[in-house]
C-alpha positions as CSV (number, residue, x, y, z in Angstrom):
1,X,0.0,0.0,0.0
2,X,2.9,2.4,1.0
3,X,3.9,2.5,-3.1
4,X,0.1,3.0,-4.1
5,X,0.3,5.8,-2.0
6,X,4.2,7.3,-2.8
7,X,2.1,7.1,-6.5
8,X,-0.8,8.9,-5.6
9,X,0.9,12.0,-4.2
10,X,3.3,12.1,-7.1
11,X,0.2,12.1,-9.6
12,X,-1.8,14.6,-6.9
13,X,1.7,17.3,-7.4
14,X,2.1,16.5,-10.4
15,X,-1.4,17.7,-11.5
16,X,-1.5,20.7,-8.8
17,X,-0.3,24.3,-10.4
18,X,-1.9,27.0,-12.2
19,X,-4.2,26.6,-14.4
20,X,-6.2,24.2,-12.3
21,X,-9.6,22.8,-12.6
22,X,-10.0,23.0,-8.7
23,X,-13.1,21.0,-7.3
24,X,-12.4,18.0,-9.9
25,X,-9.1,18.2,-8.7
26,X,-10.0,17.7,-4.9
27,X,-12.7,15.1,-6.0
28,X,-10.2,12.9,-7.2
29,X,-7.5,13.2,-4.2
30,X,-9.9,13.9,-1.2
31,X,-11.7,12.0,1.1
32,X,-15.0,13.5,1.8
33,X,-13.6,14.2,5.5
34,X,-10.2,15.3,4.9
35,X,-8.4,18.0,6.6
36,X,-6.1,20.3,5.0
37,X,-3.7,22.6,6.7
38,X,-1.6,25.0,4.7
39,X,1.6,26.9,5.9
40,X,0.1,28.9,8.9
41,X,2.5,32.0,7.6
42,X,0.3,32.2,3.9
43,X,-2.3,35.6,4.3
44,X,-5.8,34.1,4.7
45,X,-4.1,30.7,5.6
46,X,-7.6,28.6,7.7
47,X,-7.1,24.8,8.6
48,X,-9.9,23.6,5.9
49,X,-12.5,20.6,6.5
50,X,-14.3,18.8,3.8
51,X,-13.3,19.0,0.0
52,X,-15.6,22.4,-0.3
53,X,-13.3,24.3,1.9
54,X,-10.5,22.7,0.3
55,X,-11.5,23.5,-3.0
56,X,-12.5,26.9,-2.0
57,X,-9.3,27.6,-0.3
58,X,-7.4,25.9,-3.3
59,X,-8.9,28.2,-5.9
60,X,-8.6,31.5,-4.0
61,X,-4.8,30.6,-3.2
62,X,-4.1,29.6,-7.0
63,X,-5.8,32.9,-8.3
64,X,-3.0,34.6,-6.9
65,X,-0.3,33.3,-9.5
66,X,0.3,33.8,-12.7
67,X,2.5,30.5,-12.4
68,X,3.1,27.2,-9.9
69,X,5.2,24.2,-10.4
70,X,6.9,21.7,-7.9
71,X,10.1,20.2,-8.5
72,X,9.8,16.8,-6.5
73,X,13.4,16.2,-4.3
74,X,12.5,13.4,-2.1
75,X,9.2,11.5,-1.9
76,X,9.4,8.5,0.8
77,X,6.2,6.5,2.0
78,X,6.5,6.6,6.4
79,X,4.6,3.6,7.5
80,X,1.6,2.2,5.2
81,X,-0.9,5.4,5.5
82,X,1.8,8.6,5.0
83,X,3.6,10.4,2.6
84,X,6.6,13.0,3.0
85,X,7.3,15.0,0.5
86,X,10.4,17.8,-0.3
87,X,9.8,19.6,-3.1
88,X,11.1,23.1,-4.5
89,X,8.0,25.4,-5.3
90,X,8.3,27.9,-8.6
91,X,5.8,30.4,-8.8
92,X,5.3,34.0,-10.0
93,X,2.1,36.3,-8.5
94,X,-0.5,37.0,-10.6
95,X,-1.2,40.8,-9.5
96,X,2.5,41.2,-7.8
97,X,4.9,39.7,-10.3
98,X,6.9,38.4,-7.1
99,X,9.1,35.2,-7.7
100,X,8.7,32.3,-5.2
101,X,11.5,29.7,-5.4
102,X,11.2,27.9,-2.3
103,X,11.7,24.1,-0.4
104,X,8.6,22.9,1.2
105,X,7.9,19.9,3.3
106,X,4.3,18.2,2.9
107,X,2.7,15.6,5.0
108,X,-0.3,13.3,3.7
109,X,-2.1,10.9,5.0
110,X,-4.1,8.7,3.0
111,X,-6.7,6.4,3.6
112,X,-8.2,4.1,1.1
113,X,-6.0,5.5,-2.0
114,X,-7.6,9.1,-0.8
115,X,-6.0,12.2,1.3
116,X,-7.6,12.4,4.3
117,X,-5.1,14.9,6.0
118,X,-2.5,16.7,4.6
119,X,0.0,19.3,6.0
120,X,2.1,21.9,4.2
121,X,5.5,23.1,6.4
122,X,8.2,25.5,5.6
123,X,10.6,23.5,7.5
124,X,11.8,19.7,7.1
125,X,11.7,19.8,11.3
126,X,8.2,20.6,11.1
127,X,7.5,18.3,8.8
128,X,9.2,15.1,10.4
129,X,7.2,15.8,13.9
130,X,4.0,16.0,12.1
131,X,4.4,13.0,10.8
132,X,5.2,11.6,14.3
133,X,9.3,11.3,13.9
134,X,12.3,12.8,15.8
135,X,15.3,13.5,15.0
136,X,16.1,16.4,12.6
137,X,17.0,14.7,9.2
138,X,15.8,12.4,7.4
139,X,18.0,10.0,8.1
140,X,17.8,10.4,11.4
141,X,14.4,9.9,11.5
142,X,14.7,6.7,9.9
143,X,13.5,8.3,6.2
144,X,17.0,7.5,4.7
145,X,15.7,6.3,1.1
């Protein structure tokens, strides 16, 4: 199951980025119940229940570039039901013209080939003990690939 689901979060990033067909997006990658919690340090960042507020929240955020790509670095099933993820974020504001070229950690868990909860961090230490692991690399937390 853990390679079903390292293949479902690759397909999910994969299709995520501007343009973006929003609530068919979510309907294929959500769980009816599923929780979504974006970096807390995004303007107008809410935890979101339910794929209606994550679609919502999806579209507003995306209407803000112009462009938004992920270059997957590492992508290592934890356990049979999570997913971390490192990826570098490109983007370019729609309105501002600002450049964003970033890491970011991300933390799924899924649940019958569906995201039920998923995490976005800034920092790889955020994302390890969200995901229930100490130590402060990967391979210290056992995520060597």
């Amino acid at each position: 199951m853990s390679e079903e689901n390292v293949e479902m979060v690759r397909r999910a990033m994969e299709q995520y980025g501007v343009p973006m067909d929003t609530p068919p997006f979510v309907d294929q990658f959500w769980d009816p119940e599923g929780d979504y919690y974006p970096v807390r340090k995004i303007p107008n960042a809410r935890p979101c229940h339910g794929r209606k507020e994550i679609a919502r929240w999806h579209a507003e955020y995306m209407d803000t570039w112009d462009r938004w790509e992920y270059a997957i670095r590492r992508l290592i099933a934890v356990g049979d039901d999570r997913v971390f993820v490192h990826a570098r974020v490109h983007a370019e504001g729609h309105e501002s013209g600002v450049k964003l070229d970033a890491d970011l950690y991300f933390c799924a868990w899924l649940r019958q080939g569906r995201f039920f909860r998923w995490e976005d961090h800034l920092t790889l230490l955020g994302a390890l003990h969200a995901l229930g692991l100490s130590g402060e690399t990967l391979e210290a937390a056992g995520l060597s690939e």
